[in-house]
N, C-alpha and C positions, 0 to 999 in steps of 0.2 A: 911524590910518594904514591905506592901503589895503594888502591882500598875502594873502597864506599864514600862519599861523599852527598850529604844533603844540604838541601837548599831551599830556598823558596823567596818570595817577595814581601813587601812592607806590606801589605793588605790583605794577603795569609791566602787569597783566592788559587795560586801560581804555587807546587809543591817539586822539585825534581830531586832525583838522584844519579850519581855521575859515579860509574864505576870504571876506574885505569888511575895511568901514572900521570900526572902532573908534571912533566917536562920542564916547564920554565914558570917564572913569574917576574914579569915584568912589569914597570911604573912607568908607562906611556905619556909625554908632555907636548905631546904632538898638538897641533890646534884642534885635530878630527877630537879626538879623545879627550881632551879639554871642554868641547863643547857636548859631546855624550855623556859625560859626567857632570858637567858643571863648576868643575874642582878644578885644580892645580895639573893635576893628573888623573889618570885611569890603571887603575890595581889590578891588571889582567893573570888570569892562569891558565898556561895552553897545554893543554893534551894533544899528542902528535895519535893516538889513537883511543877512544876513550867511549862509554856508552854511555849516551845520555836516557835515562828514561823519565815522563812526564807523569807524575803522581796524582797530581790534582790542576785543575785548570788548562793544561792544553790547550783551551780555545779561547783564553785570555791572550797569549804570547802574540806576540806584533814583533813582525822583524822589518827593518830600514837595512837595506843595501845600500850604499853610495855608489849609483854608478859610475863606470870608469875607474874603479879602487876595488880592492878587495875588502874595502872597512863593511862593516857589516854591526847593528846592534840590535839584542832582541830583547824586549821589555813586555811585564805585567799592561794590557790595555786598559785595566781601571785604574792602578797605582800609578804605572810609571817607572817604577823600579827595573835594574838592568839585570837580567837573566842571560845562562849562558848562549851562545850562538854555536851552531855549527858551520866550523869554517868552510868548505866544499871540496877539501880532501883528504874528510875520515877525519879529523881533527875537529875539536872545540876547543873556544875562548868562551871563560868561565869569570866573569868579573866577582875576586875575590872575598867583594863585600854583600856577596846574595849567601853566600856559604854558611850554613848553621856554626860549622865549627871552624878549627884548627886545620888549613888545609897541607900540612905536613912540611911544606915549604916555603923556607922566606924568600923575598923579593932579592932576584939577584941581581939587578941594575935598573939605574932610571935610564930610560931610551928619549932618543930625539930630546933632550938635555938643551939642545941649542934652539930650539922652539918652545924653550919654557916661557910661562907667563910675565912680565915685568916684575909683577911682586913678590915672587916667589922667591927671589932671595932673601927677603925678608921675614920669611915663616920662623926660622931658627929665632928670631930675636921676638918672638909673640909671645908672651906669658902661657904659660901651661897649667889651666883648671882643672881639679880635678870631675866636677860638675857644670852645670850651668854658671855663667856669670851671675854675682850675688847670692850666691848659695856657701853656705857654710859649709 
């Protein structure tokens, strides 16, 4: 979806906005992306051209390249939260869950499916809260 998009990190220090189309979103289960996340997957949105501008904090972002790959993660240095990256041609990956809102696009396939976690076929069969555990 083409537009404005804002963003920012859990610690409020880290502010961007991302203006272009949103080309794809993808649910990455690769191990790289598992272990940048922490989670089952990584919720990525990639812009084949797209303008990142840095609002507030710019000199918080920390970027980790993996060498020898092109995996790349860039995060808030006091929170920790995953901010988008710029891939190194004119593109960004924008991890879908720093986005203030609705990024106009749903996740069109889970990737590397065959490197998913062991437990993760068992997510479907987890009880669905609609808050915290023990809360009314």
């Amino acid at each position: 979806m083409s537009g404005v998009h804002t963003g920012g990190c859990l610690c409020g220090r880290v502010r961007f906005r991302v203006t272009g189309t949103f080309g794809h979103f993808f649910l990455c289960h690769c191990a790289r992306c598992r272990h940048d996340s922490g989670s089952a997957f990584a919720a990525t949105l990639f812009a084949g051209q797209a303008r990142l501008d840095w609002l507030a904090g710019r000199d918080q972002v920390r970027t980790f390249r993996l060498e020898g790959t092109r995996h790349a993660r860039a995060f808030c240095g006091t929170c920790g939260s995953a901010l988008p990256v710029e891939t190194g041609d004119g593109g960004l990956a924008v991890p879908a869950g720093c986005l203030d809102g609705d990024p106009g696009i749903a996740p069109e396939a889970h990737i590397c499916w065959a490197d998913r976690a062991p437990w993760e076929d068992a997510l479907d069969r987890a009880p669905r809260l609609a808050g915290l555990p023990g809360e009314s």
